[in-house]
C-alpha positions, -999 to +999 in steps of 0.1 A: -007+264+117+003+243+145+018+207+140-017+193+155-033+209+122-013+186+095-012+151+092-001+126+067-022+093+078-039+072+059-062+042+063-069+017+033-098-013+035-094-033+002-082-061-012-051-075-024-047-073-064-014-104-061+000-120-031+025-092-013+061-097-028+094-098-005+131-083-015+159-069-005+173-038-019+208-031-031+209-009+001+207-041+020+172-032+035+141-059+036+111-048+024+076-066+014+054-046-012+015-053-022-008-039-042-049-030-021-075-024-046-101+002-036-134+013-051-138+050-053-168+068-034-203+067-057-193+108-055-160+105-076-176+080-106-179+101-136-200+071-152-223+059-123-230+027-138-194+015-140-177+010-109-141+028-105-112+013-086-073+022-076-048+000-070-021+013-043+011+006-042+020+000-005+050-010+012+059-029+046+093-019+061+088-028+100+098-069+105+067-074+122+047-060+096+061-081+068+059-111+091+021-107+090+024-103+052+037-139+045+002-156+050-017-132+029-030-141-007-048-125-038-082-117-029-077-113+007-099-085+026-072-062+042-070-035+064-037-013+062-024+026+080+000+044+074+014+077+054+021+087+019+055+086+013+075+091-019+109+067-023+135+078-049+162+052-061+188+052-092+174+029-119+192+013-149+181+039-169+185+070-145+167+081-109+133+070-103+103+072-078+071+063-068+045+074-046+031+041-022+020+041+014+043+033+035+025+005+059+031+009+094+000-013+111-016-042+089-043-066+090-064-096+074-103-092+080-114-121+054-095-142+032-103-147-004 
């Protein structure tokens, strides 16, 4: 297998469940997180009459990315790439993670 053959990309075209949240971690580093709502392909409903969606936890690292974010709202059509990335901290009760996509190109096709 060459590194050609595997990739970790992703490309999400949703909309935003609440409008995109910015903090600053105990680490010191900036960060802006959002949640894109997505329906699932007609193929993966179990009940075809009842639409199935997933929300995605996504995150924004890069300044210019999370500059973008500030004007978004609930509702918005967005487009977002990037990978899958796992991010392990130590919580108040012991380590935790979470599994989001880790946004590295985002933008607004139609606001809500």
């Amino acid at each position: 297998m060459s590194t050609e053959d595997d990739r970790n990309e992703v490309r999400l075209v949703g909309r935003l469940a609440a409008p995109p949240y910015a903090r600053e971690l105990p680490s010191g580093d900036a960060m802006t997180s959002f949640r894109v709502v997505v329906r699932r392909n007609d193929a993966d409903r179990r009940r075809p009459t009842s639409p199935t969606v997933d929300a995605l936890e996504c995150a924004a690292w890069r300044g210019d990315v999370r500059r973008k974010l500030r004007s978004w709202g609930a509702g918005d059509l967005v487009e977002v790439s990037g990978s899958v990335r796992r991010r392990f901290w130590r919580s108040a009760t012991g380590p935790a993670s979470i599994w989001e996509i880790e946004v590295s190109a985002a933008r607004r096709l139609a606001r809500a």
